[in-house]
C-alpha positions as CSV (number, residue, x, y, z in Angstrom):
1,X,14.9,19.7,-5.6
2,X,11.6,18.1,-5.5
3,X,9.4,15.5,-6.8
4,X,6.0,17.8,-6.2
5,X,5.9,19.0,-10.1
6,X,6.2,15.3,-11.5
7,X,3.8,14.0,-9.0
8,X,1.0,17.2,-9.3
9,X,1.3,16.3,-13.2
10,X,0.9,12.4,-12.7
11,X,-2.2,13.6,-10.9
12,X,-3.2,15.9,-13.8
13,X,-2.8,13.3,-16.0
14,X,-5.0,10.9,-13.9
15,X,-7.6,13.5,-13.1
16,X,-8.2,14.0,-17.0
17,X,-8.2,10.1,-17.5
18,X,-10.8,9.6,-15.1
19,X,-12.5,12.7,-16.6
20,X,-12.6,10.7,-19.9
21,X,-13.6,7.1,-18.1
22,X,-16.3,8.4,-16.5
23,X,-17.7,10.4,-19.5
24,X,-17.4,7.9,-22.2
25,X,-17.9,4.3,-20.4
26,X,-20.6,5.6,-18.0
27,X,-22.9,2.9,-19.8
28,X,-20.7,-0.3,-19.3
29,X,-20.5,-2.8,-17.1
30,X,-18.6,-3.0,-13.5
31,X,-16.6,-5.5,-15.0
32,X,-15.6,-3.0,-18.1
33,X,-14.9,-0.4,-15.9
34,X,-12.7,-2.1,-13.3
35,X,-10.6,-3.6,-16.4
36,X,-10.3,0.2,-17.7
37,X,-9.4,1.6,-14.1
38,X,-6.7,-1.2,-13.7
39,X,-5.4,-0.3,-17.3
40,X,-5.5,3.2,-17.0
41,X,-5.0,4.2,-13.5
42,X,-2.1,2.1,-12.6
43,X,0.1,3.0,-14.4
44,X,1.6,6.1,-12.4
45,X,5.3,6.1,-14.4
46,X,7.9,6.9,-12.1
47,X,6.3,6.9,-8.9
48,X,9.0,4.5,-7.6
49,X,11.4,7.1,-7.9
50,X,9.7,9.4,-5.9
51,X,11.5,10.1,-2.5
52,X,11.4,14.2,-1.4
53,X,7.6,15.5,-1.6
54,X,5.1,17.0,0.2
55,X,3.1,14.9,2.0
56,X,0.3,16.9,1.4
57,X,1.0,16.5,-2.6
58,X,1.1,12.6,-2.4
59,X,-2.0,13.2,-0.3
60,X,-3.9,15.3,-3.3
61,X,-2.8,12.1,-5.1
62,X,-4.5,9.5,-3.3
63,X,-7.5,11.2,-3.0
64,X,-7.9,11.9,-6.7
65,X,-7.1,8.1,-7.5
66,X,-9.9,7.4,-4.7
67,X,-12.4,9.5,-6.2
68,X,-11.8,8.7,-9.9
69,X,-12.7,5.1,-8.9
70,X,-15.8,6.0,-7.0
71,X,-16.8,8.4,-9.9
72,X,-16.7,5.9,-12.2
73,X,-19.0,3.2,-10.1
74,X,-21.4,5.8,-9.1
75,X,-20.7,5.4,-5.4
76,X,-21.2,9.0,-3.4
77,X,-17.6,10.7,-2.6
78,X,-18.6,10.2,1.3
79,X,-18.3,6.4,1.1
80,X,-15.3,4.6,1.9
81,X,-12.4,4.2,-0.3
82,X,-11.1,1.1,1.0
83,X,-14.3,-0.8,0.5
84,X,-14.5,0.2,-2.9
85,X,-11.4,-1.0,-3.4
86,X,-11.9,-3.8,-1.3
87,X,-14.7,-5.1,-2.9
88,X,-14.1,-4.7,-6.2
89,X,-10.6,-6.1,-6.0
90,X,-8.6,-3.4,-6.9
91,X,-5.2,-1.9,-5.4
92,X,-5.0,1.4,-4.0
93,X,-2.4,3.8,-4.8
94,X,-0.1,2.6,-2.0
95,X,-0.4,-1.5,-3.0
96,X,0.3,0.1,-6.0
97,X,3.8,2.1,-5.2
98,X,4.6,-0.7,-3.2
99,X,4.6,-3.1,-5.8
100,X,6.3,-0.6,-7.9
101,X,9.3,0.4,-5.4
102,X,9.5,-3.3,-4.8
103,X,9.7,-4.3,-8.1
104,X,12.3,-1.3,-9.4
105,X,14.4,-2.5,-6.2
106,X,14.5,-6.4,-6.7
107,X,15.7,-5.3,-9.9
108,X,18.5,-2.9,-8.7
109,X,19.0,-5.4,-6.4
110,X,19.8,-8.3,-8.7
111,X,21.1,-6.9,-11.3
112,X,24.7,-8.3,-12.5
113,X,25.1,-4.8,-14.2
114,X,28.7,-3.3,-13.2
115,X,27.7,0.4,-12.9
116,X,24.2,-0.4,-11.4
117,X,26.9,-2.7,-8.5
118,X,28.9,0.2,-8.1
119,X,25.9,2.8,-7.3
120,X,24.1,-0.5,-5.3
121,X,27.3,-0.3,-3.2
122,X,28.0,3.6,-2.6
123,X,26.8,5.2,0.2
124,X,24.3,7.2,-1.4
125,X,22.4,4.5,-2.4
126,X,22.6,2.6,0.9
127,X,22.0,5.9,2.7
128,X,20.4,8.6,0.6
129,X,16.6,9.2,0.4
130,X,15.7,7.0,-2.1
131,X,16.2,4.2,-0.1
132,X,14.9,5.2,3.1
133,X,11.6,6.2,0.7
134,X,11.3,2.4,0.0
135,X,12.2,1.1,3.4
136,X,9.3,2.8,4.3
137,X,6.8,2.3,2.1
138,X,7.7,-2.0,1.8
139,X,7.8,-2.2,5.5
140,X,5.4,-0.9,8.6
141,X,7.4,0.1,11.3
142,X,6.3,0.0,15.0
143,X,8.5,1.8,17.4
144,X,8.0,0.5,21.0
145,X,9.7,1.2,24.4
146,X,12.0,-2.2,23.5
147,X,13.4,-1.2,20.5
148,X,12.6,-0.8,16.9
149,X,10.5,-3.5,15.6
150,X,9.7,-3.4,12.0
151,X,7.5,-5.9,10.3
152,X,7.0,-6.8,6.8
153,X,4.2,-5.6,5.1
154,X,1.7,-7.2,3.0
155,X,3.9,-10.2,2.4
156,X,7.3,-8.2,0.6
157,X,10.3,-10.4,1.4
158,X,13.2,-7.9,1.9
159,X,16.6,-8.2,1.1
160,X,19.2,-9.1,3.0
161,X,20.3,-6.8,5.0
162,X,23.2,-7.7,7.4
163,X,22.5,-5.1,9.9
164,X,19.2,-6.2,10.6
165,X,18.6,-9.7,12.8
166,X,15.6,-11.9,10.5
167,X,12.8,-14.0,12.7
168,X,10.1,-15.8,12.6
169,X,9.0,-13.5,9.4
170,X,10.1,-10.1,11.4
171,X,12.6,-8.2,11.3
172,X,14.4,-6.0,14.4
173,X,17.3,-3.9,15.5
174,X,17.3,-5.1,19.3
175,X,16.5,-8.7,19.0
176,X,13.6,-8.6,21.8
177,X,10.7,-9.4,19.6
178,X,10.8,-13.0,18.2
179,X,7.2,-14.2,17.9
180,X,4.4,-13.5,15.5
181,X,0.9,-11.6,17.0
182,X,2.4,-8.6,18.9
183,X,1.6,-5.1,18.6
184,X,-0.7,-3.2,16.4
185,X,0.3,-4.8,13.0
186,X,0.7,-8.1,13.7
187,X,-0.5,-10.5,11.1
């Protein structure tokens, strides 16, 4: 079982809202039309929840949530999607799922809920896909002939996690990495 059929109709869904953006606010401002890409185009429901796709699905995705928001400032489908985004102050769809998984999890996470306790305690939760979905998409992970270094991304605090060793704002299995500014995503 798959989450490819929920994700190719969220991208359905956003192709024919940025159909009807595009066609019916062509005439507004930049300011208009980021406040109705932020309000429609956001909101991806579920997307948290996603853990066994094709990468090439999520891919179809992105690019259609790029596009929609280049469409709809009249920039040319060659440009780059992360400046538009950039510089207009928008998320992309992975701040976006990131925000999402991390805000579904904190509340998972904190919740005083007996049956959500149970499930936060079972192996299948600790272990299953779901959660190695989210691991992955709130932290970037550099593997290097040392050991496993994983770093947070974008500022997401993780949870406690006792078999993991916390420093100096990182994160690692093999306790050789302890200071800030090495490797490829440092901060």
């Amino acid at each position: 079982m798959t989450d490819d059929d929920d994700i190719i109709k969220q991208t359905t869904k956003l192709l024919v809202v940025g159909n009807t953006l595009q066609r019916k606010f062509s005439y507004c401002s930049r300011e208009v039309k980021m406040e109705l890409f932020r309000s429609h185009c956001y909101s991806i429901y579920c997307n948290s929840l996603w853990s066994r796709y094709k990468v090439a699905t999520m891919n179809h995705l992105k690019v259609c949530h790029n596009d929609i928001l280049k469409r709809l400032l009249g920039l040319p489908r060659w440009c780059s999607s992360s400046l538009a985004f950039t510089r207009n102050g928008m998320n992309n769809l992975d701040v976006i799922r990131r925000h999402s998984v991390f805000s579904l999890r904190s509340r998972v996470e904190l919740s005083t809920n007996s049956i959500i306790s149970s499930v936060r305690q079972s192996s299948a939760y600790v272990c299953g896909p779901i959660q190695q979905r989210w691991l992955g998409l709130l932290f970037v992970q550099n593997v290097g002939s040392t050991g496993v270094h994983v770093r947070f991304n974008l500022s997401v605090n993780p949870f406690r996690n006792p078999s993991l060793e916390y420093c100096d704002g990182q994160v690692t299995n093999s306790g050789v990495s302890r200071g800030l500014g090495q490797g490829p995503y440092s901060f």
